[in-house]
BAKEZA-24264 format. One record per residue: y, x, z of N, C-alpha, C in turn. Coordinates in nm, 2 decimals, padded with zeros to 4 digits. Each point is the difference from the previous one (the first is absolute). Layout:
{pt {Y X Z} {Y X Z} {Y X Z}};
...
END
This chain:
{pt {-01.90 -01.01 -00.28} {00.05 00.04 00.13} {00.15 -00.01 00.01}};
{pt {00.04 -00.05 00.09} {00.22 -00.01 00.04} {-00.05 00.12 00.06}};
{pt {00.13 00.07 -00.06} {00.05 00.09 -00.01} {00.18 00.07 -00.04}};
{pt {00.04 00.09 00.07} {00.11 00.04 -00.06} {-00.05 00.16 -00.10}};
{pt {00.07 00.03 -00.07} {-00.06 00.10 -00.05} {00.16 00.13 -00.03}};
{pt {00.00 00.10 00.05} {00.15 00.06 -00.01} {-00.06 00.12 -00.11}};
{pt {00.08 00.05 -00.09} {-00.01 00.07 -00.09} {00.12 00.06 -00.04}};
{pt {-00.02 00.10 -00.09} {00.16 00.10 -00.04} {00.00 00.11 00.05}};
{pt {-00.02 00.05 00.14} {00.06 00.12 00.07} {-00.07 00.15 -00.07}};
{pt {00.04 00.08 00.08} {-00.04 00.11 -00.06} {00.12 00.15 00.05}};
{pt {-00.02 00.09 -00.06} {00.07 00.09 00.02} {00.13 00.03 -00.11}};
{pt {00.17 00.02 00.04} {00.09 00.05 -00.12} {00.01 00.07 00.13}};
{pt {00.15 00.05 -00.08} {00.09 00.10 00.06} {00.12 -00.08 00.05}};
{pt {00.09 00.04 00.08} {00.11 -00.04 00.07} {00.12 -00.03 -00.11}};
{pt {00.03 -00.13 -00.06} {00.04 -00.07 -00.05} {00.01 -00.06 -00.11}};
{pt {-00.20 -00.03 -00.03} {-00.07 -00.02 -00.07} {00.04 -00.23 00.05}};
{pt {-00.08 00.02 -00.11} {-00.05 -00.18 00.07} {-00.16 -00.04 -00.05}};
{pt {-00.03 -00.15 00.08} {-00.13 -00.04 00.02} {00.01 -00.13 -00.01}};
{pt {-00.10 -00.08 -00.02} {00.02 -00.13 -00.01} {-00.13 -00.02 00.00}};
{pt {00.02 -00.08 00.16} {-00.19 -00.01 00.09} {00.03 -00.19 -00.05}};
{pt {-00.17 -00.01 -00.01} {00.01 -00.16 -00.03} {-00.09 -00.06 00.12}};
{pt {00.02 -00.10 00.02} {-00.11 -00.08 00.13} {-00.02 -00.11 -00.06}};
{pt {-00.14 -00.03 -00.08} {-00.10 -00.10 -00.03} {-00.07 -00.09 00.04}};
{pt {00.04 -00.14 00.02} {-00.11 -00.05 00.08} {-00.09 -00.07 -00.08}};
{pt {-00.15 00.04 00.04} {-00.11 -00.04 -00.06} {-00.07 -00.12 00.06}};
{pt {00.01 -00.13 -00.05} {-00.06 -00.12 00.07} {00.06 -00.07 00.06}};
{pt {00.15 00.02 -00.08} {00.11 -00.13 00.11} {00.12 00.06 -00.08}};
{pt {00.08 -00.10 -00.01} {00.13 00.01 -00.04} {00.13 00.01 00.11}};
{pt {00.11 00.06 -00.05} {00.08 00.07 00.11} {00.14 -00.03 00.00}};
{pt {00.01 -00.12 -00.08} {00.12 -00.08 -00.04} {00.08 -00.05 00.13}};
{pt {-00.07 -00.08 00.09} {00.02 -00.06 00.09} {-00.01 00.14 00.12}};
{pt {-00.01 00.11 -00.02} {00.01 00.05 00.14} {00.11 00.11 00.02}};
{pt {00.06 00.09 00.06} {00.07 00.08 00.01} {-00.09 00.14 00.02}};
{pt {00.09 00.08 -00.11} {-00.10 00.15 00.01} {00.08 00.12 00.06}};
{pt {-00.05 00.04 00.08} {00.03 00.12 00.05} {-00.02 00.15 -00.04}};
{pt {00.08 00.05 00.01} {-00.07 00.15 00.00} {00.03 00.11 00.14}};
{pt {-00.09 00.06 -00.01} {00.01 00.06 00.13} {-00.06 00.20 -00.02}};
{pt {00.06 00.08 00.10} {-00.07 00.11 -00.02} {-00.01 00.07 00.12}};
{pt {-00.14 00.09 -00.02} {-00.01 00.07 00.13} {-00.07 00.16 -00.03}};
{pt {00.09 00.08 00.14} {-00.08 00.15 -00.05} {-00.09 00.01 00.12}};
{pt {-00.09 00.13 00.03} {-00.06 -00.03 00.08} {00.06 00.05 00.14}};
{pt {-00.08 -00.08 00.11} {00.02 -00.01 00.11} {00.16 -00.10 00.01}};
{pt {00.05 -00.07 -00.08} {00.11 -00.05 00.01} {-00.03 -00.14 -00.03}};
{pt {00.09 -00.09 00.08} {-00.04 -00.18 -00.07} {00.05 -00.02 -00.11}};
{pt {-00.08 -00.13 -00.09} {00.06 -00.06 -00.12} {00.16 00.00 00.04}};
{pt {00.07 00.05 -00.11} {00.14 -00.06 -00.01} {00.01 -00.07 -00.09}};
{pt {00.09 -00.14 00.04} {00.00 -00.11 -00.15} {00.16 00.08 -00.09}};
{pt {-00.02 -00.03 -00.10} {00.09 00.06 -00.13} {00.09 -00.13 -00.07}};
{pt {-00.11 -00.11 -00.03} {00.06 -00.11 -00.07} {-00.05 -00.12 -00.01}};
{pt {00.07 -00.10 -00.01} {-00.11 -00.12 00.01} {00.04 -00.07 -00.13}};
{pt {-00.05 -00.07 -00.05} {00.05 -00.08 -00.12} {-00.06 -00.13 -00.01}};
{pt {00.09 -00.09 -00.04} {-00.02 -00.14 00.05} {-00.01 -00.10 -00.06}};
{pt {-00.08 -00.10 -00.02} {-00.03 -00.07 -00.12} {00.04 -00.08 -00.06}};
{pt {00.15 00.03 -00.03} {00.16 00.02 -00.09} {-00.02 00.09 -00.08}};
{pt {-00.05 00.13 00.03} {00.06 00.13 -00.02} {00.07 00.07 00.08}};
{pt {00.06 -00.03 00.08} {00.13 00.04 00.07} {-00.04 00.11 00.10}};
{pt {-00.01 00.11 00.01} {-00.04 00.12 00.07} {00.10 00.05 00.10}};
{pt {-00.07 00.02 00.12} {00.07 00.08 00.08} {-00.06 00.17 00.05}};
{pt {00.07 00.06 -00.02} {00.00 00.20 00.03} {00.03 00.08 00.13}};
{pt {-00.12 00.04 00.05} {00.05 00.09 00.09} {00.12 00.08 -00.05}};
{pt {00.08 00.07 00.14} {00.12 00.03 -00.08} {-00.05 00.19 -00.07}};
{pt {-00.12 00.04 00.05} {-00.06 00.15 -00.10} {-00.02 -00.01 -00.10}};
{pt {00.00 -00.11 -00.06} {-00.04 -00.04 -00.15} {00.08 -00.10 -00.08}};
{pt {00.11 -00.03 00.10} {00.10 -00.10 -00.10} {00.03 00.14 -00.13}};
{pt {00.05 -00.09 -00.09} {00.06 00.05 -00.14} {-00.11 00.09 -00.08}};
{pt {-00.11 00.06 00.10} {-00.13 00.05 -00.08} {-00.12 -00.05 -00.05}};
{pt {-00.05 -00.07 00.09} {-00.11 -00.13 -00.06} {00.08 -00.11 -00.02}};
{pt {-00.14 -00.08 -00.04} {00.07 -00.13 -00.09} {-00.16 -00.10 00.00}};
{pt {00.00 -00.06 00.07} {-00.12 -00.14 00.01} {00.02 -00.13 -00.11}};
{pt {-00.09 -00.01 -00.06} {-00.01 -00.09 -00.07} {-00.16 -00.06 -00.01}};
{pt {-00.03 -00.15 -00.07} {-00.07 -00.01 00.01} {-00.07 -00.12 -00.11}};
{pt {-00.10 00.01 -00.04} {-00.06 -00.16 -00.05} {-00.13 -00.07 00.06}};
{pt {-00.05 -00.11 -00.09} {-00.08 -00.08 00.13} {-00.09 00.06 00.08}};
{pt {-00.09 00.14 -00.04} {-00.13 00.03 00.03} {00.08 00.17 00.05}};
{pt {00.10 00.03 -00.04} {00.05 00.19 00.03} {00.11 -00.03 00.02}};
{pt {00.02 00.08 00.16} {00.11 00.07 -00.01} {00.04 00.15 00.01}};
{pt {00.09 00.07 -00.04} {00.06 00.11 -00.06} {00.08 00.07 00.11}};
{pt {-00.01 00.14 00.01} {00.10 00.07 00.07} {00.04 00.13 -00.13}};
{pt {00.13 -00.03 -00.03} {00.08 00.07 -00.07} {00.00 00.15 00.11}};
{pt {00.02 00.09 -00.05} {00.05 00.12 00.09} {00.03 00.08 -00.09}};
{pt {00.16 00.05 00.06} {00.10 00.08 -00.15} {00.04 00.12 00.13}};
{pt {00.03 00.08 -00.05} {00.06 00.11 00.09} {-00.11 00.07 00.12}};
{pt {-00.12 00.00 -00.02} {-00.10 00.03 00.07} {00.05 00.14 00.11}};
{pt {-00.01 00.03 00.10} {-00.01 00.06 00.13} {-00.10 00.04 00.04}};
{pt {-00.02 00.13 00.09} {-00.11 00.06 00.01} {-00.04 -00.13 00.15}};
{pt {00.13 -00.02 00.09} {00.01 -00.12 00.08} {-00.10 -00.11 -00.02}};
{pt {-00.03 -00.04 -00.12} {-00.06 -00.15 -00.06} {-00.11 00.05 -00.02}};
{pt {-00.07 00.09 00.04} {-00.17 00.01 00.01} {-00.02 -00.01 00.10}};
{pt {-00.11 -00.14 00.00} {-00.08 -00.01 00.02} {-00.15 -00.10 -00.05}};
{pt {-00.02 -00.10 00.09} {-00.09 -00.07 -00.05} {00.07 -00.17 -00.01}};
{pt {-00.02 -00.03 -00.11} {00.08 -00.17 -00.03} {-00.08 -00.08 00.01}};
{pt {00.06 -00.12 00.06} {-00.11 -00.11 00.04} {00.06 -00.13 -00.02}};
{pt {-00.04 -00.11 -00.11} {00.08 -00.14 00.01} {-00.07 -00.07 00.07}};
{pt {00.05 -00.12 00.00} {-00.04 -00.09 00.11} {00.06 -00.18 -00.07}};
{pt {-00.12 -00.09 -00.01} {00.04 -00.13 00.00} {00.02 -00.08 00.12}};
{pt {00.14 -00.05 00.02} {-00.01 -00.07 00.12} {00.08 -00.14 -00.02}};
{pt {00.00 -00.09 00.08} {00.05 -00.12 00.01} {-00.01 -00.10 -00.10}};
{pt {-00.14 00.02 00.00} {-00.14 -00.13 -00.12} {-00.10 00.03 00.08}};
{pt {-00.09 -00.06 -00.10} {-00.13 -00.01 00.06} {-00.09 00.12 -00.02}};
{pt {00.08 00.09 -00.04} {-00.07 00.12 -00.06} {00.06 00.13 00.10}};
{pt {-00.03 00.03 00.15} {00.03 00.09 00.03} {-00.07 00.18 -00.02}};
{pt {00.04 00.03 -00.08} {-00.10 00.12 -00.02} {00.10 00.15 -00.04}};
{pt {-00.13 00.09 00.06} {00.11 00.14 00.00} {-00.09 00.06 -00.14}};
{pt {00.06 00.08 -00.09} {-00.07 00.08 -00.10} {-00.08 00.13 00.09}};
{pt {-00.04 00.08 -00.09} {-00.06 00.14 00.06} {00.07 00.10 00.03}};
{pt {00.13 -00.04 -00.10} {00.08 00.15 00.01} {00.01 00.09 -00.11}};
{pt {00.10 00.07 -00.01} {00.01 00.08 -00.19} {00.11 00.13 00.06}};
{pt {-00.07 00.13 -00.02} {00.03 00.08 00.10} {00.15 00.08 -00.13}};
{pt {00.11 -00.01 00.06} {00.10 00.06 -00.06} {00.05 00.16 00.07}};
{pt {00.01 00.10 -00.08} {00.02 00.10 00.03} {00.10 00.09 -00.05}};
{pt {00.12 00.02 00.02} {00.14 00.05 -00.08} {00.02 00.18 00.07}};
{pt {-00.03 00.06 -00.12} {-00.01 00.11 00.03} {00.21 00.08 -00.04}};
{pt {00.02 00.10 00.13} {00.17 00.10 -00.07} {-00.01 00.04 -00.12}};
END
């Protein structure tokens, strides 16, 4: 089955870190651009960062200097340093611009004071 698969999240405390991974299962992700995205409820996905298949990342400006995207052929990575009670909620990557458009399920992050 293609698939994205997101992993990592969980619960720390407020200026803890986490490092969520997005997996794709049944396709490779070399050729596409990965996103990450998050959402609380009743509120829309906000995008966070895109990363590009250079490497070359660009950061919402709530998370410049705190996360950090990276990635290899099949995962990509969200670094998260300096965690905020702000940065809970639910994370979601995303393959786009191949032939592989797909959203993962989601990996629920929660940053407790």
């Amino acid at each position: 089955q293609v698939q994205l698969v997101e992993s990592g999240g969980g619960s720390v405390q407020a200026g803890g870190s986490l490092r969520l991974s997005c997996t794709a299962r049944g396709f490779s992700t070399d050729k596409c651009t990965m996103d990450w995205y998050r959402q609380t409820p009743g509120n829309q996905r906000a995008w966070i960062t895109s990363i590009y298949t250079d490497g070359d990342a660009t950061y919402h400006d709530f998370v410049k200097g705190r996360f950090m995207a990276s990635r290899d052929k099949t995962t990509a990575y969200l670094q998260m340093n300096n965690l905020k009670p702000g940065d809970s909620a639910m994370y979601f990557c995303q393959s786009r611009g191949c032939a592989y458009n797909y959203w993962g399920q989601g990996t629920q992050v929660t940053v407790s004071s």
